[in-house]
C-alpha positions in Angstrom: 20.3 8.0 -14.5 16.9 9.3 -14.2 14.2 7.1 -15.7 10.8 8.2 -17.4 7.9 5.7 -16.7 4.6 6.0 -18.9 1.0 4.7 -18.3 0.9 3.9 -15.3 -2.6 3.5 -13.8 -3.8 6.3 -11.3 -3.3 3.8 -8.4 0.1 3.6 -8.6 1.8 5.1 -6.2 5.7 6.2 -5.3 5.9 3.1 -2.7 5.4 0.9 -5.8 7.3 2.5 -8.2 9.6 2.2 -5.9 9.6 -1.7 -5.5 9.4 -2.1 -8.5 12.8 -0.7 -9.8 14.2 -2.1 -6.8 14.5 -5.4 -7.9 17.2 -4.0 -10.6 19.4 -2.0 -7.8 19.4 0.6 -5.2 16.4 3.6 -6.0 17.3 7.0 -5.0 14.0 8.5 -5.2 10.9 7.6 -7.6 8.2 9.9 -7.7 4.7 9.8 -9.3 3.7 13.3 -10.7 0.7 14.9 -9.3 -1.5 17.4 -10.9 -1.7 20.0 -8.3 -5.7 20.6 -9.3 -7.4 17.7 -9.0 -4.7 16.0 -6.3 -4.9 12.7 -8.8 -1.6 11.1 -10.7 -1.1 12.3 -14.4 -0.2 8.5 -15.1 3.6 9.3 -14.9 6.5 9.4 -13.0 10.4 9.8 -12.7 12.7 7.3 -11.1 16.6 7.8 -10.6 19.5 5.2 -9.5 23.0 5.8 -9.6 24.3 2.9 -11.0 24.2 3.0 -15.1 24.0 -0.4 -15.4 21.1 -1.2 -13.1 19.1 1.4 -14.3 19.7 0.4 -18.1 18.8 -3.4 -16.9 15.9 -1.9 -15.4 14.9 -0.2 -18.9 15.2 -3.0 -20.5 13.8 -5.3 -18.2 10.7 -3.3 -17.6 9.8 -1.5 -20.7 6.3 -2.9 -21.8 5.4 -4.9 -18.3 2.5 -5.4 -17.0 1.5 -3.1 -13.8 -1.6 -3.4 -12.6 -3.3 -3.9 -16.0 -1.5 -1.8 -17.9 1.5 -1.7 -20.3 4.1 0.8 -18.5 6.5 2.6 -21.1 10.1 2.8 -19.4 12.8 4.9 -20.9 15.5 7.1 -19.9 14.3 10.6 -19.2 14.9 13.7 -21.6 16.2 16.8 -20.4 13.3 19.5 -18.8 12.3 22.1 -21.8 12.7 25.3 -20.2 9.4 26.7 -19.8 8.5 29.9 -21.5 7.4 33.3 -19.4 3.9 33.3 -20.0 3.5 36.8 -17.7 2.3 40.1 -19.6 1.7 40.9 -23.0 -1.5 39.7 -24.6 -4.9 40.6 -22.9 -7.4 43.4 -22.4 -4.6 45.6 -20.2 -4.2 49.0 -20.0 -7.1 51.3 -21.6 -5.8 54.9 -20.0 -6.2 57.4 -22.7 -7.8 55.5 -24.9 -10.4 57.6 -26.3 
C-alpha cells in the first residue's frame, strides 16, 4: 500500500519517516519529496509496505501525531493524475509572413 503523509516539517527527512512507520511493520521505501529548485522538502512524502494490515494500523495509528511540532496528516495515497503536455501552442511563435 502506498501511504500519503502531510505536514511534515522541512526537517524531516526519509531516515525518519522511515522509523517512524517502522514501528507498524516492515517499510519498503519512504521518501520525502524534494522541490528540485530550491533543494528544500515540500512538506510531504510517500511511504509504501506490503503488508495491508500494517500499513492500515499505521494509518490509523499515525494520522494526526505529533512530529516534531506538527500535526502529520497520514492517508492512503491516491493514484498519480496524468500530467498534461504543456509543450507548444500558446505564445508569441512563429511570425514568418506576417505582414
Amino acid at each position: 500500500m502506498r501511504i500519503y503523509v502531510g505536514n511534515l516539517s522541512y526537517e524531516v527527512t526519509d531516515d525518519k519517516l522511515n522509523a517512524m512507520f517502522t514501528e507498524y511493520g516492515p517499510v519498503d521505501s519512504a521518501t520525502v519529496i524534494i522541490d528540485r529548485d530550491t533543494g528544500r522538502s515540500k512538506g510531504f512524502g510517500f511511504v509504501e509496505m506490503s503488508d495491508l494490515n500494517q500499513a492500515q494500523t499505521a494509518l490509523s495509528g499515525l494520522d494526526g501525531t505529533d512530529l516534531d511540532g506538527r500535526s502529520i496528516t497520514v492517508n492512503e495515497a491516491r493514484p498519480r493524475e496524468p500530467r498534461r503536455d504543456n509543450r507548444g501552442g500558446g505564445g508569441y511563435g512563429g511570425g514568418r509572413n506576417r505582414y
